[in-house]
N, C-alpha and C positions, 0 to 999 in steps of 0.2 A: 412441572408446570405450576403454574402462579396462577388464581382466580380468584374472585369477590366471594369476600365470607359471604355474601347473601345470595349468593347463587346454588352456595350449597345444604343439602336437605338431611337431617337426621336421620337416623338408620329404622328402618321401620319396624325393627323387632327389640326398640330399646325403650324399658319400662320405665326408667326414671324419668319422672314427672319433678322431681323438686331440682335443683343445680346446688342448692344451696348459694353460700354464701360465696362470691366470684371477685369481690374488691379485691383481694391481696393479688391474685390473679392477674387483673386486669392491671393493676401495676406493674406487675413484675413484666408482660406482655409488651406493656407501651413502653420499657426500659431497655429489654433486651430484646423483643419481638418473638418469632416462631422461630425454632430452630429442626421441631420435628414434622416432618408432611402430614396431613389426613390421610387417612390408606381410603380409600372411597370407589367408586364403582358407578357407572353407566348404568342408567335403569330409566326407559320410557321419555327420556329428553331430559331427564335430568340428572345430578352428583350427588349419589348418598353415601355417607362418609359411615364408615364401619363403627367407628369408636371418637370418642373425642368431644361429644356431647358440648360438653363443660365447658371446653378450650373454647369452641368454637363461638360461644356464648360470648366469652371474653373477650375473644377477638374482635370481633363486632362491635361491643363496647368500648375495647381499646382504640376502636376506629380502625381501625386497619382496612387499609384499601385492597391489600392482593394477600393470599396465605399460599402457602405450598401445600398443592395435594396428587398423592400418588395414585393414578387408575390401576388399576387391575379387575380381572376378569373374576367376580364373586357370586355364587351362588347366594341363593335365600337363605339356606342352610349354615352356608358359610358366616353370611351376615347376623345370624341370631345370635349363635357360640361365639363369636367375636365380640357384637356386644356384652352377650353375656360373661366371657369373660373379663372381659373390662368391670362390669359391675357387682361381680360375684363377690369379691373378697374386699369391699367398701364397706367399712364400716358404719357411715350411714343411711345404707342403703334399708327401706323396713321392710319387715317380713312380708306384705304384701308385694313389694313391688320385687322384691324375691321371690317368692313365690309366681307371677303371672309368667317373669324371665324364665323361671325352670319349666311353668308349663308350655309355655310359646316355645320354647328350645325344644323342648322333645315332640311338638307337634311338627316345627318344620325340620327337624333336622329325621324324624322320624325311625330314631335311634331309641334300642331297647335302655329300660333307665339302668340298670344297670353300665351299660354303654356310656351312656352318656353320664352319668358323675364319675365314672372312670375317666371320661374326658376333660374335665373341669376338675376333678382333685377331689373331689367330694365323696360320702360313703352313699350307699343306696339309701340306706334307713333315712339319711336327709333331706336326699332329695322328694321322696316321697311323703317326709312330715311337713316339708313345705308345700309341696302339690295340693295336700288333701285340706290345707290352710282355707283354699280358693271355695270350699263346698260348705264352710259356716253360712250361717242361717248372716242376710243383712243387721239385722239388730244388731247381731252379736258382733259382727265385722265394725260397724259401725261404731259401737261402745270399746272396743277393745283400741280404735285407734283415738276417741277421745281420751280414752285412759290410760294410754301406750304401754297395753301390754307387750311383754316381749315376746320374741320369736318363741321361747320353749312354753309361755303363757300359750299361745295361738297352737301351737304343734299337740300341746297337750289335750287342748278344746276339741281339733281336728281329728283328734285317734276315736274321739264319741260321738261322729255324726253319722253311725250306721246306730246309735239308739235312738230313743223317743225323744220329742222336743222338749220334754221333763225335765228330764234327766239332763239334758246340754245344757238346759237353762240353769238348773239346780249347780251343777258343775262350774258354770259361768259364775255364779254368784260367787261362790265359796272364792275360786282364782281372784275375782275382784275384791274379797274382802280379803284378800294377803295373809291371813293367818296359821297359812301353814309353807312349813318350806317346800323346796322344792321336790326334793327326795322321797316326801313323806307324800304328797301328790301325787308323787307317779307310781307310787303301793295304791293310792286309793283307785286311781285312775286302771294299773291292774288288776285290781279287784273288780270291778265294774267291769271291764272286760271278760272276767270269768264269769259273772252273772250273766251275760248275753250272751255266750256261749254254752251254757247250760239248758238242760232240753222242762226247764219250767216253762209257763204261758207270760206271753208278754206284758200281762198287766201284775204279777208276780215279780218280775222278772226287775219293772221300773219302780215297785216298791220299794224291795231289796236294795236296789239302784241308791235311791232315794236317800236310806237310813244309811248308808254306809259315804255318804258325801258329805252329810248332814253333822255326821257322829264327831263330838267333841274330844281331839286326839291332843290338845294344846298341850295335857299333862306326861304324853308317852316321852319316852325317852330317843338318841336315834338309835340304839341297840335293837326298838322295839319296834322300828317303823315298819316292820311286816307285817305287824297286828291287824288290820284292814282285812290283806288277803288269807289272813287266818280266819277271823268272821265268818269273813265270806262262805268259804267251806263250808262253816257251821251251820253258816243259814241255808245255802244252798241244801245242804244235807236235810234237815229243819223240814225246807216244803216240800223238798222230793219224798219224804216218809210221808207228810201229811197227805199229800196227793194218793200216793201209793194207798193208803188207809181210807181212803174216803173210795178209792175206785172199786177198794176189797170189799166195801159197805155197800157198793153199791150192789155188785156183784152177788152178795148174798143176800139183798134185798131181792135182788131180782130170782134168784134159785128157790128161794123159801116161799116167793109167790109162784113159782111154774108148780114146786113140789104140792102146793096147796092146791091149786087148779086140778093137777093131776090125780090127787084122792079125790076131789069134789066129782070131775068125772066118772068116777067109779061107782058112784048114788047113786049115778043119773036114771032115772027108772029107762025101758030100752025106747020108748015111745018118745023120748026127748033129743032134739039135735042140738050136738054139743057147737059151740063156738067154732070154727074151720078158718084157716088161714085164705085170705083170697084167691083163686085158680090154684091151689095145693089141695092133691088128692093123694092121701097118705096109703103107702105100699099095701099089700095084703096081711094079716096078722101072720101067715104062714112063712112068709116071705123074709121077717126079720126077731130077730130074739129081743126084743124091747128091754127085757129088763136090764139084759148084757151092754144094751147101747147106753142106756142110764148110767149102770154103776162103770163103765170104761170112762164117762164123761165127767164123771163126778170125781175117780181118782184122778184123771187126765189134772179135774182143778186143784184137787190136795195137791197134787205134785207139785203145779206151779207154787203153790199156797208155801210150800215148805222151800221151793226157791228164791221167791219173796223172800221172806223170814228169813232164810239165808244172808241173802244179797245184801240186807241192810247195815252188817258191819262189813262187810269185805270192801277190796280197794276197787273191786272189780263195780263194784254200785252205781257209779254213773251213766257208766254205760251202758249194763245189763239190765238196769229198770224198765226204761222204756220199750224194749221188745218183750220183758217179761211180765209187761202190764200188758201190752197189746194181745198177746196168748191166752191170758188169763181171761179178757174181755170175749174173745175169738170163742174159749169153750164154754163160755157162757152160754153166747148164742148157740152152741151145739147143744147146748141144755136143754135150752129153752125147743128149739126145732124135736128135736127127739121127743121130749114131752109133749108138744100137740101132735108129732107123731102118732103117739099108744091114744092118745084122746080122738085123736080121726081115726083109729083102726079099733076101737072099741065100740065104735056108734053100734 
């Protein structure tokens, strides 16, 4: 069947916004005319053509009075994939307007992504660096199309928008000022990944972040472009000791003052009521061997003490700190309880 290009309606799951440039088109059109149908589809009283955008554009232009278009019977689903593949493998098509098509396809066709770059030709890992394109900050979105970053520019901004707005921004600059390749970004950008996966505090965490995007690589070689996520290591290594040392200081700030409480108890003439935990009323002296509960609690923390101490060369470190800080903090408090313990049960 034959109908007025202006009858018929663009597909509604198709992201390109630009046509570009259509003169050679429109010539070639008004010379030899159409030769391939619309494939299009019945939808609410009107013909929305699956694919063809561009042509149809032209046609119009060309003047053309009637085009040929094929009905068929199309899901919405059907309609997206088809657009979408029509404008998948265009080479002007931008990352953004790739990116809305890969998430609009897998919203209406509601196909695992997996599934679906299986469908289209694409790997997973792609489709997903264009997806996550959609979740930069406006600014950034914004700047990146005044200054036409590319697609692996934008993919790479988009693997750090689960860090701080810092760090994106920090990261954004450096991509904008171009001075490093490409290769050697996506070490720093792994590095940076390994910082936020690491069990430091978040304001740690964006500092780290910070000097390692920062750091002046212009002089490495590419033999040495791993140097970044070796740093990193280092530094990570670096706060997780210092933290660990500061917990251990606290730790023993805190024992050296229960132990001090605990002698000072001991003076108390018996007319004097010592200090008492609020609604805790400590067992009977008969009831518990206090000094056994002390020194159990005190090796309990040696022990940790020499796991620590341990922990800190082995490969096992990153893992093993943070539960063997928590333990460490844990017998403290049994320290500390046990000691006003013997001080409630000596009144």
């Amino acid at each position: 069947m034959k109908v007025s290009p202006d009858k018929l309606s663009p597909n509604p799951y198709n992201t390109r916004k630009d046509v570009g440039d259509i003169n050679d088109l429109v010539k070639s059109i008004r010379k030899y005319g159409l030769w391939e149908p619309f494939l299009a589809r019945r939808e609410e009283g009107e013909i929305e053509i699956a694919y063809g955008w561009r042509r149809l554009k032209a046609a119009r232009a060309a003047g053309l009075e009637k085009v040929p278009v094929q009905i068929k019977k199309l899901s919405n689903a059907d309609m997206a994939q088809l657009s979408l593949i029509e404008n998948t493998h265009r080479k002007d098509l931008n990352a953004f307007e790739q990116a809305e098509a890969y998430a609009r396809a897998l919203k209406v066709t509601g196909l695992s992504t997996d599934a679906f770059a299986d469908s289209i030709g694409k790997s997973t890992t792609t489709v997903n660096g264009y997806v996550r394109i959609l979740k930069l900050p406006k600014e950034i979105r914004d700047k990146a199309e005044r200054l036409s970053y590319t697609a692996k520019d934008l993919i790479t901004l988009a693997r750090m928008v689960d860090t701080s707005r810092e760090v994106l921004c920090t990261l954004d600059q450096r991509i904008a000022d171009g001075d490093l390749p490409a290769e050697l970004m996506d070490s720093v950008v792994q590095a940076v990944h390994k910082i936020y996966h690491s069990p430091l505090p978040g304001d740690k965490k964006a500092s780290i972040a910070t000097t390692i995007i920062l750091q002046d690589y212009t002089y490495l070689k590419r033999r040495d472009y791993d140097q970044p996520i070796i740093w990193t290591d280092k530094l990570i290594e670096k706060a997780l000791h210092e933290r660990t040392e500061k917990v251990k200081r606290e730790v023993e700030a805190e024992k050296v003052k229960c132990e001090a409480g605990h002698s000072e108890s001991k003076r108390l003439p018996p007319s004097s009521e010592p200090k008492r935990l609020p609604q805790y009323t400590a067992p009977e002296k008969s009831e518990l061997n206090y000094d056994r509960i002390l020194q159990s609690t005190i090796d309990e923390m040696n022990n940790l003490t020499g796991k620590l101490e341990w922990g800190r060369d082995k490969e096992v470190y990153r893992n093993a700190m943070p539960n063997l800080q928590r333990d460490y903090v844990m017998s403290a408090a049994k320290l500390v309880k046990a000691s006003k313990d013997v001080m409630g049960s000596e009144k």
